[in-house]
C-alpha positions in Angstrom: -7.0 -2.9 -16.2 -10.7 -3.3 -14.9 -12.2 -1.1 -12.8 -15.2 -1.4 -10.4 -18.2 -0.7 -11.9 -19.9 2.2 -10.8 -21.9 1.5 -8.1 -19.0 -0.2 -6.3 -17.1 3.1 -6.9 -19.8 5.0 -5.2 -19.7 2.1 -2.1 -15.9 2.6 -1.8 -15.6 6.0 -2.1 -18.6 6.3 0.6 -16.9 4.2 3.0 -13.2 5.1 2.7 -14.8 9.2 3.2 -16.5 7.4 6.5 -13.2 6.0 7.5 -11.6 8.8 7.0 -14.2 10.6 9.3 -14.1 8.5 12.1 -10.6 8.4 12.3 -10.5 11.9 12.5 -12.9 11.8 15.1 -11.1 9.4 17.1 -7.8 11.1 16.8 -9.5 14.4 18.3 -9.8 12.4 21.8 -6.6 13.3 22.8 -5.7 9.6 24.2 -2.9 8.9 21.1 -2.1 5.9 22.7 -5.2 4.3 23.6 -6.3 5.2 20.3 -3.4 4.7 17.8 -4.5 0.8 17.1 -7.7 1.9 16.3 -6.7 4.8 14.3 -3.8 2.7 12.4 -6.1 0.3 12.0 -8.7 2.1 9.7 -5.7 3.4 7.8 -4.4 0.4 7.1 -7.9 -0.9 5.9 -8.2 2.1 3.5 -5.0 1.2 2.1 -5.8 -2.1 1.1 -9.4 -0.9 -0.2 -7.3 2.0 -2.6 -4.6 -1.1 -4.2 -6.9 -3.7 -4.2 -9.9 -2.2 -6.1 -8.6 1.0 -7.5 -4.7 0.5 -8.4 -6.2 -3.1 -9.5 -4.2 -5.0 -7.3 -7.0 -8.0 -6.9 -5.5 -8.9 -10.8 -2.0 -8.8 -9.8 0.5 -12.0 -9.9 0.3 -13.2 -5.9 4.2 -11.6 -5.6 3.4 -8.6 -6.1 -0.2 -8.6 -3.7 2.1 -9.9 -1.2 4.7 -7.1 -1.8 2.6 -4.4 -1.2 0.2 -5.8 1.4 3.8 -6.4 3.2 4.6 -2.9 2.9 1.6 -1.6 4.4 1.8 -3.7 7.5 5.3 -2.7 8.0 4.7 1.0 7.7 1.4 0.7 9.5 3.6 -1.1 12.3 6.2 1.6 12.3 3.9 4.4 13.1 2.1 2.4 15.8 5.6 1.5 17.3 6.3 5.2 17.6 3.8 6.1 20.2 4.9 3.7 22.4 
């Protein structure tokens, strides 16, 4: 299994903790609704970041990628579904 090299690490790490941030500051406007896309949204892009570069799922036979990039849009749908 390869990993990203360090500098990439840094990068990812960087921007999935300013994800992370902003979708906490978004959730704090009180507007679930108007907000959930966005919110879901970011999740669902950290999600992909975490398999594809650090569960090393950029290497993995295209069954599998589709498997679990399947699985993340169908929880990421289930959640938005329930604010509405």
């Amino acid at each position: 299994m390869t990993y990203p090299a360090p500098g990439t690490q840094r990068a990812l790490w960087l921007l999935l903790s300013l994800l992370t941030v902003l979708a906490a500051w978004l959730a704090e406007d009180g507007h679930p609704r108007r907000l959930a896309l966005i919110v879901l949204a970011l999740a669902w892009f950290k999600g992909v970041l975490l398999v594809e570069y650090y569960m090393g799922l950029r290497h993995a036979p295209r069954w599998l990628h589709a498997l679990v990039q399947g699985w993340l849009a169908v929880v990421s749908s289930a959640l938005l579904l329930s604010f509405f």
